[in-house]
PDB file of N, H, CA, C and O in Angstrom:
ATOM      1  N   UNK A   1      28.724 -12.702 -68.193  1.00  0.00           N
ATOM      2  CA  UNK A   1      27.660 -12.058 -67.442  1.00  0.00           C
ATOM      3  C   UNK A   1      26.519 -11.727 -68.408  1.00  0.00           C
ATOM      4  O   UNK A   1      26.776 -11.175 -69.478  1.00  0.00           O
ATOM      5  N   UNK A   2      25.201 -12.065 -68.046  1.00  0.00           N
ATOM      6  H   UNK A   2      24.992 -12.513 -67.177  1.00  0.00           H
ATOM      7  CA  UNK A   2      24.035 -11.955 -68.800  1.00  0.00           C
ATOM      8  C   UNK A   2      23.702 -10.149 -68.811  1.00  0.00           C
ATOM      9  O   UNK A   2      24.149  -9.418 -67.928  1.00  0.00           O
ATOM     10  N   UNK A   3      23.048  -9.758 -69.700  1.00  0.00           N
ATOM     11  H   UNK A   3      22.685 -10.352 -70.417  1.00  0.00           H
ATOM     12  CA  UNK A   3      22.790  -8.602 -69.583  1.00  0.00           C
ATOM     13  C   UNK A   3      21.625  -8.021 -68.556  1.00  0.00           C
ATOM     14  O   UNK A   3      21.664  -6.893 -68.064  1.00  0.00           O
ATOM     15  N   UNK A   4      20.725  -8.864 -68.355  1.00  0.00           N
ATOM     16  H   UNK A   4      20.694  -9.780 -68.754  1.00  0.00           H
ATOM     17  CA  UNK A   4      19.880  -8.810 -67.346  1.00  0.00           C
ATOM     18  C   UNK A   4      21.082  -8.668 -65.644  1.00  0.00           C
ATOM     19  O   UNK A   4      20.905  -7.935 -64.671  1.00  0.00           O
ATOM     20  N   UNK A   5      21.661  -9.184 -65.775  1.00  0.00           N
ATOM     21  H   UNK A   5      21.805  -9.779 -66.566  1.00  0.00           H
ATOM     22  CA  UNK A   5      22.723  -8.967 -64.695  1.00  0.00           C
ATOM     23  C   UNK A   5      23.593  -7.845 -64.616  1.00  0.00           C
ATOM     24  O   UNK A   5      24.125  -7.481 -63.568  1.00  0.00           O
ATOM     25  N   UNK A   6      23.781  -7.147 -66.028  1.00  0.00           N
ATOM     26  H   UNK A   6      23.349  -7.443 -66.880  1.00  0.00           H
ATOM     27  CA  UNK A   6      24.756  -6.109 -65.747  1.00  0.00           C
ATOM     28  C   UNK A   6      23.783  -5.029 -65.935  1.00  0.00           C
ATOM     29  O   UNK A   6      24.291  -3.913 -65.824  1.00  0.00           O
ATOM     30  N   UNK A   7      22.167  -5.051 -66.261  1.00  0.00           N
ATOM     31  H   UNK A   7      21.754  -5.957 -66.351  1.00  0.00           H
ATOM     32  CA  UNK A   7      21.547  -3.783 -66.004  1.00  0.00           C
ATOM     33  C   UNK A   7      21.339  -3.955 -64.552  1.00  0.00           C
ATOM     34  O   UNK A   7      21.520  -2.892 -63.958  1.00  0.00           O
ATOM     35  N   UNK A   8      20.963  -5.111 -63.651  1.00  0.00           N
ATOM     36  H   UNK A   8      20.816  -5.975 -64.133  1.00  0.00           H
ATOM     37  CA  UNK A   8      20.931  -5.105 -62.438  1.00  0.00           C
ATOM     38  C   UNK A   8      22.038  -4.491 -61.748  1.00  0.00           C
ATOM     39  O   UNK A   8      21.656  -3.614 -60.974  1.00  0.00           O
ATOM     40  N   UNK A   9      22.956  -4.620 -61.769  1.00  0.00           N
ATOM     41  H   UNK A   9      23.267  -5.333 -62.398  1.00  0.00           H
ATOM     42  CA  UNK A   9      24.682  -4.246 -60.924  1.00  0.00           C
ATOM     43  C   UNK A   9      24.127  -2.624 -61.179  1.00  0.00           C
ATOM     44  O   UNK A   9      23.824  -1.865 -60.259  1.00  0.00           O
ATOM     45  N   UNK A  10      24.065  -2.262 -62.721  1.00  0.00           N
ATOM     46  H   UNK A  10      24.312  -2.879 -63.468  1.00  0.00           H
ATOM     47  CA  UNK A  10      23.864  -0.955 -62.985  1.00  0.00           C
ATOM     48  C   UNK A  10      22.984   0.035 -62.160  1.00  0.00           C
ATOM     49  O   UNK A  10      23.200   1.148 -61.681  1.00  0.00           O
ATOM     50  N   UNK A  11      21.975  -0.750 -62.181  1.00  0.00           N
ATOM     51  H   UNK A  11      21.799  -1.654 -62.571  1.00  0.00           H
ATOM     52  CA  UNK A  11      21.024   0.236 -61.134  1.00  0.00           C
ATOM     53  C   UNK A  11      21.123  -0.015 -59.939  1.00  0.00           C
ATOM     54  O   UNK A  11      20.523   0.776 -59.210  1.00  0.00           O
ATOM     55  N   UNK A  12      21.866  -1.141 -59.262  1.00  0.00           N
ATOM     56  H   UNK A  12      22.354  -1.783 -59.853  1.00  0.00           H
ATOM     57  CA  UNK A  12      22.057  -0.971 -57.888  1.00  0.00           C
ATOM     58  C   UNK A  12      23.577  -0.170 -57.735  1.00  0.00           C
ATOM     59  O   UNK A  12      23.754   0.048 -56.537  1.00  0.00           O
ATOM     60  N   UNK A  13      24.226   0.116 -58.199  1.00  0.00           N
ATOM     61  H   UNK A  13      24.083  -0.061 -59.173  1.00  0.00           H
ATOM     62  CA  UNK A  13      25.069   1.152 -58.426  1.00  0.00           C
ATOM     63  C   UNK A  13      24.620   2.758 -58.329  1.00  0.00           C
ATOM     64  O   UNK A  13      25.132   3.614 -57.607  1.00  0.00           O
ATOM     65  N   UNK A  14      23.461   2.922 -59.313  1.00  0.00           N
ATOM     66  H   UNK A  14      23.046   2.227 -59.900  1.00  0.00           H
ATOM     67  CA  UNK A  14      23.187   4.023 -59.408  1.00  0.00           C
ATOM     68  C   UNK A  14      22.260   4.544 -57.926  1.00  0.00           C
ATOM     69  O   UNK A  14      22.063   5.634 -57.388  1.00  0.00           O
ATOM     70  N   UNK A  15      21.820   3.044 -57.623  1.00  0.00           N
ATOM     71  H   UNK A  15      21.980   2.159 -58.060  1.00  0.00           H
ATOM     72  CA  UNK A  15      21.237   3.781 -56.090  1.00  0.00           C
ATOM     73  C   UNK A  15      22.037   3.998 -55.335  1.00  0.00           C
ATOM     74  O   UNK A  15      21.920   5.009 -54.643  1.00  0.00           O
ATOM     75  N   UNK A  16      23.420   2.934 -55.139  1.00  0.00           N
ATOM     76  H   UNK A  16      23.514   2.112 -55.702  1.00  0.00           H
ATOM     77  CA  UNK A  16      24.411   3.543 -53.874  1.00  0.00           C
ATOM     78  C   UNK A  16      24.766   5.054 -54.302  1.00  0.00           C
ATOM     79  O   UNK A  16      24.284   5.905 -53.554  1.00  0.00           O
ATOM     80  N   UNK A  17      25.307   5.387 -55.068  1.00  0.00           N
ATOM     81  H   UNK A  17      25.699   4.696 -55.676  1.00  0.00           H
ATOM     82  CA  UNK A  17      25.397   7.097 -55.581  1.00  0.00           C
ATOM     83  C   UNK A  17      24.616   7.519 -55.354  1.00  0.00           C
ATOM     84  O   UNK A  17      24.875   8.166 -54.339  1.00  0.00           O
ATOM     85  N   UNK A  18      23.372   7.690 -55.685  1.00  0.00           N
ATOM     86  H   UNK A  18      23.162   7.165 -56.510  1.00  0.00           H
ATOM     87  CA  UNK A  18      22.217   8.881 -55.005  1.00  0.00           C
ATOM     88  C   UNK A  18      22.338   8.331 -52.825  1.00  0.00           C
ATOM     89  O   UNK A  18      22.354   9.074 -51.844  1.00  0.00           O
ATOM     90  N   UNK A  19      22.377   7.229 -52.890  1.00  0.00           N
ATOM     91  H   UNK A  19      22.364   6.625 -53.687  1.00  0.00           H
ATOM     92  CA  UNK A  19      22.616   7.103 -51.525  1.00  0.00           C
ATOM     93  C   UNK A  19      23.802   8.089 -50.673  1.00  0.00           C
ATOM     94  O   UNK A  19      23.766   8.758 -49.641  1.00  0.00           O
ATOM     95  N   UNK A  20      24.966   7.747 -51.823  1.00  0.00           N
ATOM     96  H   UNK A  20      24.995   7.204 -52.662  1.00  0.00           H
ATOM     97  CA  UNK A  20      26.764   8.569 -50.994  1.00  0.00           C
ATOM     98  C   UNK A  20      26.067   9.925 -51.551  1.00  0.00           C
ATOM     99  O   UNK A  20      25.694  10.586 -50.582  1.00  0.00           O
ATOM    100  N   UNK A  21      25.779  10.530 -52.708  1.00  0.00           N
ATOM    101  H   UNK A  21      26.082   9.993 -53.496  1.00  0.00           H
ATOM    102  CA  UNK A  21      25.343  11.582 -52.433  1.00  0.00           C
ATOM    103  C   UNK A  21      24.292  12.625 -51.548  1.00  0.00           C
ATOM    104  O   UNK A  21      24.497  13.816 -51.316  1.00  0.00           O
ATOM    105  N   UNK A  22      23.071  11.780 -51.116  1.00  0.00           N
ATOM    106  H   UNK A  22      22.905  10.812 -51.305  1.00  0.00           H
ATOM    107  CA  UNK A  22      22.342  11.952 -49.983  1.00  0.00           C
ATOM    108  C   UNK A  22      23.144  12.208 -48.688  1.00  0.00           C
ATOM    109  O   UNK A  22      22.852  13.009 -47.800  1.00  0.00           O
ATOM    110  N   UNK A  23      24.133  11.438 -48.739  1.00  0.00           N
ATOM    111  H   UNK A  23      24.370  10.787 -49.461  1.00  0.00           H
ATOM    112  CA  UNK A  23      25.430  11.450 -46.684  1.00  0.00           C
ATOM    113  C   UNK A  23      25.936  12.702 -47.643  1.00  0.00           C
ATOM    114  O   UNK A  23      25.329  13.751 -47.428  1.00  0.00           O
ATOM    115  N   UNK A  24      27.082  12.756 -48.794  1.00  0.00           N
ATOM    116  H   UNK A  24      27.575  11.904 -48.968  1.00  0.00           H
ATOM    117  CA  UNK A  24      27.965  13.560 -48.658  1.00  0.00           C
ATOM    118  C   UNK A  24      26.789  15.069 -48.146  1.00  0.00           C
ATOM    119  O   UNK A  24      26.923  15.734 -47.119  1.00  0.00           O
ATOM    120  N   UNK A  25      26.010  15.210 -48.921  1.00  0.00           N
ATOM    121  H   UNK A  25      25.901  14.670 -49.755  1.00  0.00           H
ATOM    122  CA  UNK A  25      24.802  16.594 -48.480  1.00  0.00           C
ATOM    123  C   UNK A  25      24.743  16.239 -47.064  1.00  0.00           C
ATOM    124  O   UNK A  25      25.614  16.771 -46.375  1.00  0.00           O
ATOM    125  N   UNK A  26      23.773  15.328 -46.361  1.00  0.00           N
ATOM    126  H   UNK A  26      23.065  14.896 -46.920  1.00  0.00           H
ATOM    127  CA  UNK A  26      23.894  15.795 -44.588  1.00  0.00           C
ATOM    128  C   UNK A  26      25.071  15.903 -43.626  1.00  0.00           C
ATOM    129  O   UNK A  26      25.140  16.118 -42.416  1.00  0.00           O
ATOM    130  N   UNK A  27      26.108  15.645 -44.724  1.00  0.00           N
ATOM    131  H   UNK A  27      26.052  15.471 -45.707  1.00  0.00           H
ATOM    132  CA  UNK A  27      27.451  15.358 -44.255  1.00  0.00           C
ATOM    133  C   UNK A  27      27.915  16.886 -43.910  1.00  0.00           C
ATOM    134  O   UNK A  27      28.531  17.097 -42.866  1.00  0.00           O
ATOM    135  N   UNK A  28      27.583  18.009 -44.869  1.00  0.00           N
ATOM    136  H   UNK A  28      27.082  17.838 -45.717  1.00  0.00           H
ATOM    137  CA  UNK A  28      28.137  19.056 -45.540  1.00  0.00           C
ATOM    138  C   UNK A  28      27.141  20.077 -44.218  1.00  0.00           C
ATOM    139  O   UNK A  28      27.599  20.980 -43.518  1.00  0.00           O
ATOM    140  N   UNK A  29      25.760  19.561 -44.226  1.00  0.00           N
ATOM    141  H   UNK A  29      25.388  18.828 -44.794  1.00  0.00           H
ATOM    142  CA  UNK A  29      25.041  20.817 -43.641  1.00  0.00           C
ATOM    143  C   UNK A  29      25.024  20.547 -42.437  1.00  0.00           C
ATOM    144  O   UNK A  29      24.578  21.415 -41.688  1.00  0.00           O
ATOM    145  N   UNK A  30      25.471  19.345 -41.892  1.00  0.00           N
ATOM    146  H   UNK A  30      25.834  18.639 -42.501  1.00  0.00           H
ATOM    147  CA  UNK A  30      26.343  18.986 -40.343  1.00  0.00           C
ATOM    148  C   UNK A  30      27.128  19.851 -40.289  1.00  0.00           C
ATOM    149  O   UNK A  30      26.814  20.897 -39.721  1.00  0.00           O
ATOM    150  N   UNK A  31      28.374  19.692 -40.851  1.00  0.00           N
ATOM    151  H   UNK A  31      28.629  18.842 -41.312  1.00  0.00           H
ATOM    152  CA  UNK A  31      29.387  20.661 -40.781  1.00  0.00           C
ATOM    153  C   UNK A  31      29.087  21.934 -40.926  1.00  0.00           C
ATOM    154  O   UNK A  31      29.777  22.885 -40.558  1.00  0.00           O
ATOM    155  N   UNK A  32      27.883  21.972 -41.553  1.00  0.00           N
ATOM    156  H   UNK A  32      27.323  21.199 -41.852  1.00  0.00           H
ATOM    157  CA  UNK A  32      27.899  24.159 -41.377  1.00  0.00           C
ATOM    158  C   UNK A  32      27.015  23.862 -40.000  1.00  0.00           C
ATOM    159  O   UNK A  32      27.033  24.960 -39.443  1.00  0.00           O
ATOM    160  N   UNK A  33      26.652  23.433 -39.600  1.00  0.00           N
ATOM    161  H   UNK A  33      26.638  22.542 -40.053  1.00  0.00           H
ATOM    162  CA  UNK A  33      26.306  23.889 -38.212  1.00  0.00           C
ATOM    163  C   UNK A  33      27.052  23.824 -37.175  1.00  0.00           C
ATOM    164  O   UNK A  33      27.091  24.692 -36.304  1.00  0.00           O
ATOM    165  N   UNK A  34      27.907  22.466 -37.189  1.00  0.00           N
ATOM    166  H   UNK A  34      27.876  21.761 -37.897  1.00  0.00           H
ATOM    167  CA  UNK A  34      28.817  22.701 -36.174  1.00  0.00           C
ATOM    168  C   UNK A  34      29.793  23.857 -36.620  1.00  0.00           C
ATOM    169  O   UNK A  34      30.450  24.269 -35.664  1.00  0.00           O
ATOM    170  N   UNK A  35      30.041  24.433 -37.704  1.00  0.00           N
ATOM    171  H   UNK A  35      29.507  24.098 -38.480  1.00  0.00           H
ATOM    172  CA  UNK A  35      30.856  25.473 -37.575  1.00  0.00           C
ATOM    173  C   UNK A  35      30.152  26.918 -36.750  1.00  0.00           C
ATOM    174  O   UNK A  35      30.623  27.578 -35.824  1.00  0.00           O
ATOM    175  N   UNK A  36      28.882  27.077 -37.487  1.00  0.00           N
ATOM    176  H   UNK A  36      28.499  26.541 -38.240  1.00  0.00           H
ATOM    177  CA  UNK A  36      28.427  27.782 -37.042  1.00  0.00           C
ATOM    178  C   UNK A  36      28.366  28.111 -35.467  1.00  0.00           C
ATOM    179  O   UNK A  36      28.520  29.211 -34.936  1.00  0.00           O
ATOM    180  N   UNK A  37      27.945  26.147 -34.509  1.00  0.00           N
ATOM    181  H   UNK A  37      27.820  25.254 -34.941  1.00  0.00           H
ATOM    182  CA  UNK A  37      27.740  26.491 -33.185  1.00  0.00           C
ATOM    183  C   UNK A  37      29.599  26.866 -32.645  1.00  0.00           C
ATOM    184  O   UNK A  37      29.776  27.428 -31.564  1.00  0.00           O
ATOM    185  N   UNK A  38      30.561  26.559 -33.346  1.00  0.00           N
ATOM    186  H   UNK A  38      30.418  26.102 -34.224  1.00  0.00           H
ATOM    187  CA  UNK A  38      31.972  26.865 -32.776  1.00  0.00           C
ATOM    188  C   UNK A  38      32.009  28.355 -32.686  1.00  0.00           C
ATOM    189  O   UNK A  38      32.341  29.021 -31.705  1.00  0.00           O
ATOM    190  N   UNK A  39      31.585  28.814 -33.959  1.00  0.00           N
ATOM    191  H   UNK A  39      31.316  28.273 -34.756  1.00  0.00           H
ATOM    192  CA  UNK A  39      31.408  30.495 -34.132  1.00  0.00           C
ATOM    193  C   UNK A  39      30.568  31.006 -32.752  1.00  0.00           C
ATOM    194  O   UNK A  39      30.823  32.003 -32.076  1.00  0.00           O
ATOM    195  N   UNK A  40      29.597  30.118 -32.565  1.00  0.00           N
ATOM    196  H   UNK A  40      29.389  29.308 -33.114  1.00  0.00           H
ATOM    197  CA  UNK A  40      29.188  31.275 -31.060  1.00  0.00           C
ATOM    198  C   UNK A  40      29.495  31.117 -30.104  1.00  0.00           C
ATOM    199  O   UNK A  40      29.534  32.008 -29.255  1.00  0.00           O
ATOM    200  N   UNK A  41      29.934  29.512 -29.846  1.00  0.00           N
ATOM    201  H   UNK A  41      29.903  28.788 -30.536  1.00  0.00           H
ATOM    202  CA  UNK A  41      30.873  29.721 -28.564  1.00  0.00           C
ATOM    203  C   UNK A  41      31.608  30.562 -28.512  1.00  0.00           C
ATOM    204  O   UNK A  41      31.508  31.388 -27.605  1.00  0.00           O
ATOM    205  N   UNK A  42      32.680  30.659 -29.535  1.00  0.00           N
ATOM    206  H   UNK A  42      32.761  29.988 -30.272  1.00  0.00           H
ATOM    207  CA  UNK A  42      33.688  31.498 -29.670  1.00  0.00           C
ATOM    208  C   UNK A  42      33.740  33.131 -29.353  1.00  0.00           C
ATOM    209  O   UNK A  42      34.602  33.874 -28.883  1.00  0.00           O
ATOM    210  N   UNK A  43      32.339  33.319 -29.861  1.00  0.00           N
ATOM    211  H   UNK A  43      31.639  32.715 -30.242  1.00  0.00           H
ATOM    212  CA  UNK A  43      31.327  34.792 -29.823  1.00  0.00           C
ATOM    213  C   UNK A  43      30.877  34.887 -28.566  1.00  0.00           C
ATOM    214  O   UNK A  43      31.473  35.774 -27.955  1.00  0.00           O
ATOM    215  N   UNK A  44      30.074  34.338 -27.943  1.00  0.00           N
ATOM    216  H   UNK A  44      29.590  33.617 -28.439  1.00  0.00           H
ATOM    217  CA  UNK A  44      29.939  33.955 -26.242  1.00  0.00           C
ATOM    218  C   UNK A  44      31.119  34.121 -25.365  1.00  0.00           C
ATOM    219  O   UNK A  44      31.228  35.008 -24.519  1.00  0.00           O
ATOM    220  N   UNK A  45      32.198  32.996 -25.687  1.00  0.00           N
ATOM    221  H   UNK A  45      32.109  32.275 -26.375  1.00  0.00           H
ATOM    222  CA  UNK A  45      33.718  33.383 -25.063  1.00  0.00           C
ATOM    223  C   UNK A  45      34.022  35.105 -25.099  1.00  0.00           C
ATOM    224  O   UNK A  45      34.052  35.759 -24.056  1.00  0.00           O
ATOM    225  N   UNK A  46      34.162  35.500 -25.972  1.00  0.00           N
ATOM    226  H   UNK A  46      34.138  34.969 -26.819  1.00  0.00           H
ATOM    227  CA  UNK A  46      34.918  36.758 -26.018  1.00  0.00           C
ATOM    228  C   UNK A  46      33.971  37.376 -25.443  1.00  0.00           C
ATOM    229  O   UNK A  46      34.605  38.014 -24.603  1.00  0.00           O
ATOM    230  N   UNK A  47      32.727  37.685 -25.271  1.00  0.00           N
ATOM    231  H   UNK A  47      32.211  37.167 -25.953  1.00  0.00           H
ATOM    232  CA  UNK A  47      32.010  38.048 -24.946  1.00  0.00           C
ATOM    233  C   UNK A  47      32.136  38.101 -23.193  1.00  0.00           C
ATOM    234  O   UNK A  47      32.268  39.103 -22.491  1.00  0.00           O
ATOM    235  N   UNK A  48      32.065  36.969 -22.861  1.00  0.00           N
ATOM    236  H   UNK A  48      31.958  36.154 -23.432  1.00  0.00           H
ATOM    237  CA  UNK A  48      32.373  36.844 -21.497  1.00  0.00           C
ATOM    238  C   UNK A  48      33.564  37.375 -20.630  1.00  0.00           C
ATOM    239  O   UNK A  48      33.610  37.674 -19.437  1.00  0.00           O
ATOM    240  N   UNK A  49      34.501  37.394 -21.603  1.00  0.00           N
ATOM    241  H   UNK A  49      34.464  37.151 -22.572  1.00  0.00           H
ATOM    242  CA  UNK A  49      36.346  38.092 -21.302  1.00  0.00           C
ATOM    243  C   UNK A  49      35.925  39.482 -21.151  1.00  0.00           C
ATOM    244  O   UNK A  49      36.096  40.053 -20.074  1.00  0.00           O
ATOM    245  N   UNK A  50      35.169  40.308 -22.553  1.00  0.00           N
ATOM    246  H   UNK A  50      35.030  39.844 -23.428  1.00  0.00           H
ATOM    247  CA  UNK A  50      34.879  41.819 -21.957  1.00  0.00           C
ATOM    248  C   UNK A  50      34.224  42.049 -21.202  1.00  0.00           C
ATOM    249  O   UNK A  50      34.252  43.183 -20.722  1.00  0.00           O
ATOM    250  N   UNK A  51      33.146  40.901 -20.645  1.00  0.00           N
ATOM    251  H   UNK A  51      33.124  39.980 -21.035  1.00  0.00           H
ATOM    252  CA  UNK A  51      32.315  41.553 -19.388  1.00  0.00           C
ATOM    253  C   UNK A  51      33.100  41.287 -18.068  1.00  0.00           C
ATOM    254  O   UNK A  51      32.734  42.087 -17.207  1.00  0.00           O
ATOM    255  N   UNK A  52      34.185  40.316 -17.566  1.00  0.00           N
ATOM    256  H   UNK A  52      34.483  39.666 -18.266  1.00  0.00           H
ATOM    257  CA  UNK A  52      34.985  40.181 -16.722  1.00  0.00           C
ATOM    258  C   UNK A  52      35.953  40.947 -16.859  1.00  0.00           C
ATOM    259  O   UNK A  52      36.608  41.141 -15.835  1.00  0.00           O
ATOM    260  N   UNK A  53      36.404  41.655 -18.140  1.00  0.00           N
ATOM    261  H   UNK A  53      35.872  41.497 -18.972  1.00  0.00           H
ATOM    262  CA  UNK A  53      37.543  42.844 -18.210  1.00  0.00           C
ATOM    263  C   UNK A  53      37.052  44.032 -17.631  1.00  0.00           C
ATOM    264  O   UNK A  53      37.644  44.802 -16.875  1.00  0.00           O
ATOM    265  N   UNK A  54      35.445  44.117 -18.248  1.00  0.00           N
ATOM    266  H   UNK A  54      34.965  43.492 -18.862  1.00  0.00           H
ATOM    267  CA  UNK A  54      34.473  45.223 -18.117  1.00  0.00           C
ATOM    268  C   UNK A  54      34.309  45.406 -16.476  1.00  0.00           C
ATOM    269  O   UNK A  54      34.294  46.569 -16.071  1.00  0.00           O
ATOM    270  N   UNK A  55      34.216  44.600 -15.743  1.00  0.00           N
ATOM    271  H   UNK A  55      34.228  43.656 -16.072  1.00  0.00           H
ATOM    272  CA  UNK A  55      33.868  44.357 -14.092  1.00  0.00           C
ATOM    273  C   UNK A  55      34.763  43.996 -13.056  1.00  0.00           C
ATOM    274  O   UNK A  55      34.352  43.859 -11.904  1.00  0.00           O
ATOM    275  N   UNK A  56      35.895  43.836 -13.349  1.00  0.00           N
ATOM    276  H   UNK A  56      36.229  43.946 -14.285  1.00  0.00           H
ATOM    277  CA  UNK A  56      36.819  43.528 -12.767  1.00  0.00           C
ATOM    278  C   UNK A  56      37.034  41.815 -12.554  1.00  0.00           C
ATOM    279  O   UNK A  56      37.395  41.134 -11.594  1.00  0.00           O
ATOM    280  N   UNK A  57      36.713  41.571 -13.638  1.00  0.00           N
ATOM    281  H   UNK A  57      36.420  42.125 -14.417  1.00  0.00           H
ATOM    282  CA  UNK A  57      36.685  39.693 -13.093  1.00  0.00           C
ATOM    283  C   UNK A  57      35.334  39.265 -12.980  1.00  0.00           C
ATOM    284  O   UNK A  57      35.126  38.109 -13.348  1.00  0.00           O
ATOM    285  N   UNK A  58      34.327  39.946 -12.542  1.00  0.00           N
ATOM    286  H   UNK A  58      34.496  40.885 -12.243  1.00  0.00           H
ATOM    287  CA  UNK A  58      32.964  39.257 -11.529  1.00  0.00           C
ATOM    288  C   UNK A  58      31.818  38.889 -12.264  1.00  0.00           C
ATOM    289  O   UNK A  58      30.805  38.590 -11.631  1.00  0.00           O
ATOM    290  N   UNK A  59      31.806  38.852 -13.987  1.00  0.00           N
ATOM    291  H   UNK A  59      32.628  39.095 -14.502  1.00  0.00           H
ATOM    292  CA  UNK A  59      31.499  38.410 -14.634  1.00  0.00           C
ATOM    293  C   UNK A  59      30.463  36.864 -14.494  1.00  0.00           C
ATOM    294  O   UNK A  59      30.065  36.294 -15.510  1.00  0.00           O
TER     295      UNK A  59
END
């Protein structure tokens, strides 16, 4: 392999990595939001149980 060829491989290497590192990051701040939106359903849910506990059901 010529060296002109293995600096090529090299830097198209180094772009897929900044590439997988670019997903693993929107990968990561996906996941804090969907955690986050589970957290308010979850917060909403209970929420809804004490106002139907609170009223007799009629919530």
């Amino acid at each position: 392999m010529k060296d002109a060829e293995i600096i090529d491989l090299v830097e198209r290497l180094r772009i897929m990595q900044e590439k997988a590192n670019a997903l693993a990051t929107q990968q990561l701040e996906l996941t804090q939001q969907l955690e986050a939106a589970f957290k308010k359903a979850h917060d909403l849910h209970e929420q809804i149980l004490r106002e139907q506990n609170d009223t007799g059901g009629e919530a």
